[in-house]
C-alpha positions in Angstrom: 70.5 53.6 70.9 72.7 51.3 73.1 76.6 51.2 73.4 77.9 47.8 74.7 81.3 47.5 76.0 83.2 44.5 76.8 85.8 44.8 79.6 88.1 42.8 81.3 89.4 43.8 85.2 91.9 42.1 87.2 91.7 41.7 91.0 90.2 43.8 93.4 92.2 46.9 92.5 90.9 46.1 88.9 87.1 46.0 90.0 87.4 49.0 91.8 88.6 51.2 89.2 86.4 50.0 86.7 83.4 50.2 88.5 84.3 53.9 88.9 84.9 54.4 85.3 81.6 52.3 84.3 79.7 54.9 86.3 81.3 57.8 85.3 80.6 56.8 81.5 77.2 55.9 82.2 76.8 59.8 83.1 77.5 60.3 79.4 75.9 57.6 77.9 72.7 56.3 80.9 72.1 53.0 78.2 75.7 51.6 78.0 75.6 48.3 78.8 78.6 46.3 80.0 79.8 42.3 79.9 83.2 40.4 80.2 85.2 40.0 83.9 85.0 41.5 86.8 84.0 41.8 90.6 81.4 42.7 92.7 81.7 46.0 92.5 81.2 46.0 89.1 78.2 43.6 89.0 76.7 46.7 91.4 76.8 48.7 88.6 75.4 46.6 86.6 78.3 44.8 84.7 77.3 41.1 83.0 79.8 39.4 84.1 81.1 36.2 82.0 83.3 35.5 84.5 85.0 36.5 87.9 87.7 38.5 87.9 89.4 36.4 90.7 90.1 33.9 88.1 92.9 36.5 87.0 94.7 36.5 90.3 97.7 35.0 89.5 101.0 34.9 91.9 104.3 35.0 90.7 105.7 33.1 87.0 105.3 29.6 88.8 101.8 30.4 89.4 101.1 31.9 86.0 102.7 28.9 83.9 100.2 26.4 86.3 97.2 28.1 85.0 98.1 28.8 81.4 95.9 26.6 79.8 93.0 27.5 82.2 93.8 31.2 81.6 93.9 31.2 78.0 91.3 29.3 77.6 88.6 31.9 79.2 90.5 34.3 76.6 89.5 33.0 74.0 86.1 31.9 74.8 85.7 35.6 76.0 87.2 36.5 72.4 84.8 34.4 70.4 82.2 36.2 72.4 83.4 39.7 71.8 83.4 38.7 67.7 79.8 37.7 67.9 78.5 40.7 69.8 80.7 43.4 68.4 80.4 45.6 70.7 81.4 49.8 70.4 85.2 49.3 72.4 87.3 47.4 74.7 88.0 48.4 77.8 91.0 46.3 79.5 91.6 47.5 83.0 95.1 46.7 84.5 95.9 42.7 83.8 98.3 43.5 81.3 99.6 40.3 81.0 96.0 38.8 80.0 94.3 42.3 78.2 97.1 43.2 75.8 96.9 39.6 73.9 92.9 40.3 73.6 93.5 43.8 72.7 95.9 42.7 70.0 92.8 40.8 68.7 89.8 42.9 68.9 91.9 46.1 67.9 92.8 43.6 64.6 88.9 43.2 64.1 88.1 46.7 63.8 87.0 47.2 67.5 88.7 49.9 69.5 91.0 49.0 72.0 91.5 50.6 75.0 94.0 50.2 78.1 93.4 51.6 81.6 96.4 51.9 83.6 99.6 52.1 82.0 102.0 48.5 82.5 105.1 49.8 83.9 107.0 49.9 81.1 109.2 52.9 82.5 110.6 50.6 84.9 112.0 47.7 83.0 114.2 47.2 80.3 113.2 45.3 76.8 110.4 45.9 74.1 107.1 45.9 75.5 106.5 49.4 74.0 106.1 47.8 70.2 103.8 45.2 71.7 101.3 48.0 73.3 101.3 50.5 69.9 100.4 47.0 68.3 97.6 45.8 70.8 95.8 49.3 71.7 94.0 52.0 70.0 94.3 54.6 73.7 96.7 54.1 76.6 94.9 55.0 79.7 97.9 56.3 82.4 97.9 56.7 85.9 101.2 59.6 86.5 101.8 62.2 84.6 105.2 61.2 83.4 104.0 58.2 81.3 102.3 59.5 78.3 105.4 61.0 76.7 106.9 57.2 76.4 104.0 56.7 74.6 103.7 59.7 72.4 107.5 58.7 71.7 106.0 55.6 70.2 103.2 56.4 68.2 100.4 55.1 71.2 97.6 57.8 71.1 97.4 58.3 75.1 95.5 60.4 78.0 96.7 60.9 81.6 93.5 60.6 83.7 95.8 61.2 87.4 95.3 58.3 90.1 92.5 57.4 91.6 93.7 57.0 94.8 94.5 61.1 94.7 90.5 61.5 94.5 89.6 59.5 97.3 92.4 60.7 99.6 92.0 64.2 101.4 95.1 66.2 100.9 95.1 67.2 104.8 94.7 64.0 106.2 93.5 64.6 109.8 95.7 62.0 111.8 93.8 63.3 115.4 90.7 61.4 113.6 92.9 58.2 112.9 94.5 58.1 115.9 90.6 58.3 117.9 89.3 55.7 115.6 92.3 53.7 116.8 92.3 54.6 120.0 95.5 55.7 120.1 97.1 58.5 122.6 98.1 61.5 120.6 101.4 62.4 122.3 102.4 58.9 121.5 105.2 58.3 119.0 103.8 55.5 116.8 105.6 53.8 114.1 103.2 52.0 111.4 104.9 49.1 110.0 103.2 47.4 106.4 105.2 44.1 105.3 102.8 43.3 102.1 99.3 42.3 101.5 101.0 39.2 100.4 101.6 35.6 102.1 105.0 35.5 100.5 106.2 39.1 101.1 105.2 38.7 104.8 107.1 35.8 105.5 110.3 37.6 103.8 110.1 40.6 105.7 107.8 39.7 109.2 110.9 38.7 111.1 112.9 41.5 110.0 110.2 44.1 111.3 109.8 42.8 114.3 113.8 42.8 115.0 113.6 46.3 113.7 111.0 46.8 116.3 113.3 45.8 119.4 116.2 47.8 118.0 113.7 50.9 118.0 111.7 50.0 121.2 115.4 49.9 122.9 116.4 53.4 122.3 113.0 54.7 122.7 110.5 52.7 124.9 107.3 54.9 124.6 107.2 54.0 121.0 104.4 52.0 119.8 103.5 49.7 116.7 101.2 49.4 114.2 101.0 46.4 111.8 98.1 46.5 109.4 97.6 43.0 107.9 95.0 42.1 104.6 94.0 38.5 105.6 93.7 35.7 108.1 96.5 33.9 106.6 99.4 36.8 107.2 98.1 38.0 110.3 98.9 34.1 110.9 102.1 34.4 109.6 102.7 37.7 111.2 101.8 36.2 114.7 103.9 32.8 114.2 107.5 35.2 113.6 106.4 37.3 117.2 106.2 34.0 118.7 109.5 32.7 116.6 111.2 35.7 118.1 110.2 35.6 121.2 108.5 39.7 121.0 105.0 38.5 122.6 105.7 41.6 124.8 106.9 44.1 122.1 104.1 47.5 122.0 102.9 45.8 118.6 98.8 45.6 117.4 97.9 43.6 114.7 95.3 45.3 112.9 93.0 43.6 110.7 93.5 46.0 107.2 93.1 49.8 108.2 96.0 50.2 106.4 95.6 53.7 105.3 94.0 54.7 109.2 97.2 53.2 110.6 99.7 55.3 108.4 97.6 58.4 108.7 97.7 57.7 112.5 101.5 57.3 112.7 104.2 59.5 112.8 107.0 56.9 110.3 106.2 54.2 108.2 107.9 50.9 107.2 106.3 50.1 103.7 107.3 47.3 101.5 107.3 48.6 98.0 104.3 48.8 96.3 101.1 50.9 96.2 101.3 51.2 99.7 104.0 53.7 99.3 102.4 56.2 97.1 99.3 55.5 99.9 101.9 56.9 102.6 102.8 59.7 100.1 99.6 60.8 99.9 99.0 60.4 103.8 102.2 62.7 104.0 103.5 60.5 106.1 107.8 59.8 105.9 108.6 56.6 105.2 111.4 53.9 104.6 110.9 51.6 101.7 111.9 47.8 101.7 111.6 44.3 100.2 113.5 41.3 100.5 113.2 38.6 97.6 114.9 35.9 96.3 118.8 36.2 95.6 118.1 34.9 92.0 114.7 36.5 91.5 116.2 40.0 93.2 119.4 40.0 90.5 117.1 39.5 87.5 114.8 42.1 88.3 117.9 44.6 89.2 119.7 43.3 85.7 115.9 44.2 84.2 115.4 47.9 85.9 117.1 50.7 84.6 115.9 53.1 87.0 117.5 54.6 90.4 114.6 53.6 92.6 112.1 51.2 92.8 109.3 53.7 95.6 106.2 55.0 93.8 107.0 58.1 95.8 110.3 58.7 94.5 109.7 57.5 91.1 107.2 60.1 90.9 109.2 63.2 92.3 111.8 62.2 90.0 114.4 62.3 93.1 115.4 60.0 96.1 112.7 61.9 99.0 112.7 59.0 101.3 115.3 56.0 102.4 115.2 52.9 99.8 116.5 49.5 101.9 116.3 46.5 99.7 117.7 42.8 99.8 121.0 42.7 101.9 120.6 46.2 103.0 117.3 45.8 104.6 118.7 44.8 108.2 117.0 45.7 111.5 120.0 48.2 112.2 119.9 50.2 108.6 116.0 50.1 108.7 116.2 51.2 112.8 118.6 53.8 111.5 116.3 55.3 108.7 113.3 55.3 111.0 114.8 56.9 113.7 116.1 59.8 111.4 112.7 60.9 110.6 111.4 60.7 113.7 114.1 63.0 115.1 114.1 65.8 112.2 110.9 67.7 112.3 112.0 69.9 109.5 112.9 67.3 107.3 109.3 66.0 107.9 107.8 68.8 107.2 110.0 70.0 103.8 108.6 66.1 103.0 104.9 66.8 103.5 104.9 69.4 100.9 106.3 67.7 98.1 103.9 65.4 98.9 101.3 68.0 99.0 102.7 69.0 95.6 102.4 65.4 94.1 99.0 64.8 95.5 97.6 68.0 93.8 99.6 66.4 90.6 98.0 63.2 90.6 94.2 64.5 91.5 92.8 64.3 88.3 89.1 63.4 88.7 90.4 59.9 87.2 86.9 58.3 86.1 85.8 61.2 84.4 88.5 62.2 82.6 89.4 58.6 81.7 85.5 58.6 80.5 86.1 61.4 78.3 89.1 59.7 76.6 86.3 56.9 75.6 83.7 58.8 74.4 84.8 59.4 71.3 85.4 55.8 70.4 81.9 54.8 71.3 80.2 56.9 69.3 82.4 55.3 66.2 80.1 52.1 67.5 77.1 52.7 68.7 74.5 49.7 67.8 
């Protein structure tokens, strides 16, 4: 008998995880077969892909309102499909934005619905809650702390851990990193990550790099790491060194290697994001920052209603490394926070084990568990 799902993934992130979670339920049921959007990896395992799931990459409100039209209209095409074929569940993974309306819909047309990686809902204000216990029949979250929200409102829900706490050792072996980057290992390095974004790099590139001299002055055997996702913000990376005149600053441009340059390092300068909890479970000490627009950065802090914005803090519930954000995120306070780890060895190493302890948290065996939270709903619709 054959199972077909229909899911949707968002961006690379999206592909990834579901291509993980498309093999691990394939270890269950070997004649699942798979169709909506998503990537590559995927179409590897064997995923009918409708469309890309590029098409969901979407950057920012302005962005978002351009494509509308386009956007909704693969929805609903992918909808009409998903009536005709009927198949056993939905799977939307991440894209919460585009999966909960088509959730909504199927869930309405008797199909399961299910949702893989909680929307952060725990971090904004307002009623987005009463929308999910309408759209999905399982929430799918990634930290331990989400499903009682959830339970709170009625949404039957599973924590499956992280992914990213599978892949990662928990004694990272920064000797390696440093070898593979051919970097001295008596040298102090300093790994600094402005976004994988065109937009966050411009806001923050020029503030590094002043951050860089004030470091550089009080200690000049440091050295720099800047790990950068594409062509265009290493561009943009390399147009603020020559802006501010730090052609001869200790820095190297890395082309990605993210995670082998904050392994390799001894602090890290992370723009908010995933790449925080990345550092987390790196065990590397960190400062967190972001610059945004005024406008844009008072709405969001009107809209958040908790303490800190850091993955890693957020997650051990208690401020464990230095938050700098908008006004505060000058070379000197960022300088300041940097050089603080970087001369407190203990306070590093009271850091690495709570990291230790959140890793071990968050290490789940995510695809299969989140596999298991399926099954049951695809044996209501086998075909």
């Amino acid at each position: 008998m054959t199972v077909r799902i229909a899911m949707v993934a968002g961006e690379t992130s999206g592909d990834l995880l579901a291509s993980h979670l498309i093999r691990a339920i394939r270890q269950q049921v070997p004649d699942a077969e798979f169709f909506g959007i998503g990537g590559p990896k995927m179409q590897a395992e064997g995923f009918d892909a409708r469309w890309p799931c590029e098409l969901l990459a979407v950057h920012g409100y302005v962005d978002a309102l351009k494509r509308y039209r386009e956007l909704s209209g693969i929805r609903r095409a992918l909808l009409g499909q998903i009536r005709k074929e009927r198949p056993a569940a939905f799977i939307g993974v991440d894209a919460p934005d585009f999966n909960l309306w088509l959730e909504g819909k199927v869930k309405d047309d008797g199909i399961p619905s299910i949702h893989f990686v909680s929307p952060s809902i725990w971090a904004w204000r307002g009623g987005r809650i009463k929308r999910i216990a309408r759209s999905v029949s399982r929430m799918l979250c990634l930290f331990p702390f989400e499903p009682e929200i959830y339970e709170r409102a009625g949404v039957p829900v599973s924590y499956v851990g992280h992914p990213l706490a599978d892949v990662f050792p928990l004694h990272p072996d920064r000797d390696a990193a440093r070898e593979l980057l051919d970097l001295p290992r008596e040298r102090r390095v300093v790994a600094l990550l402005p976004g994988s974004r065109q937009s966050e790099v411009r806001n923050l590139a020029d503030t590094y790099i002043a951050t860089a001299k004030r470091m550089i002055e009080r200690d000049p055997w440091l050295c720099f790491l800047v790990p950068l996702a594409t062509r265009e913000t290493r561009a943009i990376f390399e147009e603020a060194l020559h802006r501010n005149e730090a052609l001869d600053l200790p820095i190297r441009m890395l082309f990605g290697h993210a995670v082998e340059a904050m392994t390799a390092s001894d602090v890290v300068l992370v723009a908010s994001g995933t790449a925080s909890l990345e550092a987390a479970l790196v065990k590397r000490p960190m400062v967190i920052t972001y610059r945004i627009g005024k406008w844009q950065y008072r709405l969001m802090k009107w809209m958040a209603y908790l303490p800190w914005v850091g993955l890693p803090n957020i997650l051990c519930n208690e401020g464990l490394v230095p938050e700098l954000l908008q006004d505060e995120a000058t070379p000197e306070n960022l300088a300041a926070a940097l050089d603080a780890w970087l001369n407190d060895p203990d306070r590093r190493a009271a850091l690495e084990a709570r990291f230790t302890e959140l890793h071990l948290t968050l290490r789940q065996n995510t695809a299969e568990k989140a596999a298991e939270a399926i099954l049951p709903y695809l044996r209501q619709g086998v075909v």
